[in-house]
N, C-alpha and C positions, 0 to 999 in steps of 0.2 A: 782617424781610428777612434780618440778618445771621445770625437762626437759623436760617432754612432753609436758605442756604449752608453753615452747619456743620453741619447732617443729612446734606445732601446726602453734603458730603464725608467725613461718617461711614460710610454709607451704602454708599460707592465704596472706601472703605478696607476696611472691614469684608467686604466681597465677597473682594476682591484680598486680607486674612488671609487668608479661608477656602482660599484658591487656593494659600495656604502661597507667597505672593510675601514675599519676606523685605524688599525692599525696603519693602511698607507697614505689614509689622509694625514695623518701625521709625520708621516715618514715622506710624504709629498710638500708638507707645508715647512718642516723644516731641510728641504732640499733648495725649495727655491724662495725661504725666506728672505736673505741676504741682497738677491735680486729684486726680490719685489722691494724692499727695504728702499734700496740705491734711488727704485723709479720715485716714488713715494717723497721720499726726502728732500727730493730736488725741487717738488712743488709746494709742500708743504713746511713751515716753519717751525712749529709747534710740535715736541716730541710725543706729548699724549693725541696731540691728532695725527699726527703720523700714523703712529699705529692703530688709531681707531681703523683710519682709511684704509691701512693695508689689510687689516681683517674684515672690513667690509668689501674689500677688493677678493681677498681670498673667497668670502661664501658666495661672493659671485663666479666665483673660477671655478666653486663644486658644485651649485647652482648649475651651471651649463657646460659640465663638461660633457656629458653627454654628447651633447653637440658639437663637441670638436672633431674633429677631420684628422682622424689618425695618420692620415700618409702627409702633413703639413707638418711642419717646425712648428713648438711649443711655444718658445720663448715669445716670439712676437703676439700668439696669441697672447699672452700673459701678458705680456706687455701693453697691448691695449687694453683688457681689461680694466688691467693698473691707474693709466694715465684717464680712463674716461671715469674711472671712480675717485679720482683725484680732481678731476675740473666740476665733477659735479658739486662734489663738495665743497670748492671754491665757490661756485655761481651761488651755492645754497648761502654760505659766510658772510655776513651782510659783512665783515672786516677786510674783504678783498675785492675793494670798489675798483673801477677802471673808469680812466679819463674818456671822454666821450669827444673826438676828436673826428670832425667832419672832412679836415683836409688831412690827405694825402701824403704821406712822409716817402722819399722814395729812399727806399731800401733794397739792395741790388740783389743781397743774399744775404746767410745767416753765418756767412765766415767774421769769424776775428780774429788779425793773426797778430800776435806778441811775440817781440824779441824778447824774450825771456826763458829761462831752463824751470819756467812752472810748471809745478806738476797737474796733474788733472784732478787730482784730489784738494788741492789748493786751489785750482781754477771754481773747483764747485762752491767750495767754504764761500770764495768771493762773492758766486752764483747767488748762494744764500742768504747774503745780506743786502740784496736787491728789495726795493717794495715789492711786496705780494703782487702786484696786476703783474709789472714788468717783472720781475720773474718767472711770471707762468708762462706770459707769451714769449719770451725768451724761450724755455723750457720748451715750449712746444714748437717750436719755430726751425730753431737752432741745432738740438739736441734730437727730437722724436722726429724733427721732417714735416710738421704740417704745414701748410700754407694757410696767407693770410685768410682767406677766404671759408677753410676747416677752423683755422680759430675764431674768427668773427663769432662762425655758428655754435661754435663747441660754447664760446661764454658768453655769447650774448652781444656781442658788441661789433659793430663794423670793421669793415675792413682796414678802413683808415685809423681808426684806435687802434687796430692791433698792430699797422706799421708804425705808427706813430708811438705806441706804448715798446715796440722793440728798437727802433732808435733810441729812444731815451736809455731803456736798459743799457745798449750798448754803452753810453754816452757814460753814465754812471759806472759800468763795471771796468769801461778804461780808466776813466775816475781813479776810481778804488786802487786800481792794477796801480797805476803812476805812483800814487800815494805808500799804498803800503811795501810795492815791491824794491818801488826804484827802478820801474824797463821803462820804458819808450816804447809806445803802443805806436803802428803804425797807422796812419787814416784809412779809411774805409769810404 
């Protein structure tokens, strides 16, 4: 019930951008700032690029709303928008280099499962202080669902760097988990 009231009012917002009513671009931008925030954060380390990205993600959202597909969920558009003005900005960052790895890592899936009562807010803090490459491909692997082969293209780099750069992530944020929490990560 309470999501089809937040359609709706997506819906009636998203009309009233298009009409370039400045009042519901505002009234749109801080409805789903919080959210675009969360995506944004995860890829990004840097609080002043953070927000660069998410307001170059947003003028791309009024940019082409037009073109959205009213009878479609919002959020996932939004979503993408988010994440592909996030990696762009990564690939542009000459400080978010990726190992350039020929072989093969096999990586089954992007589950990790921790005997631990952490929370997901905690898990992301961890997420965070991952290197830039492996937390992106993390981020996008893991977290938004892409496969090896959409990140390859997404940042440039092959297939096998991106299994190879999310083993490692893994590798390091069980790391991390061990060290700072005290659990016992189970193997993978």
């Amino acid at each position: 019930m309470e999501e089809n009231k937040n359609e709706i009012e997506d819906i009636q917002l998203i009309k009233r951008c298009i009409a370039n009513d400045r009042l519901a671009q505002k009234a749109f931008f801080k409805k789903h700032y919080s959210y675009g925030m969360s995506i944004c954060d995860r890829y990004i380390d840097n609080k002043d690029e953070v927000s660069w990205v998410l307001s170059n993600g947003f003028l791309k959202v009024f940019e082409n709303l037009s073109k959205f597909d009213l009878s479609r969920a919002f959020k996932p558009w939004l979503k993408t928008i988010l994440v592909n003005t996030c990696y762009t900005f990564i690939k542009l960052n000459k400080k978010y280099q990726y190992e350039d790895v020929d072989v093969a890592v096999n990586v089954e899936d992007g589950s990790v499962d921790f005997q631990s009562d952490i929370s997901y807010e905690e898990l992301l803090e961890q997420i965070k202080t991952l290197p830039n490459q492996y937390r992106t491909v993390f981020n996008l692997y893991v977290i938004d669902g892409y496969n090896h082969i959409e990140i390859g293209k997404m940042l440039g780099i092959s297939e096998g760097t991106s299994k190879s750069n999310l083993f490692k992530a893994k590798e390091k944020l069980k790391e991390k988990l061990k060290d700072k929490l005290g659990i016992k990560a189970y193997e993978y």
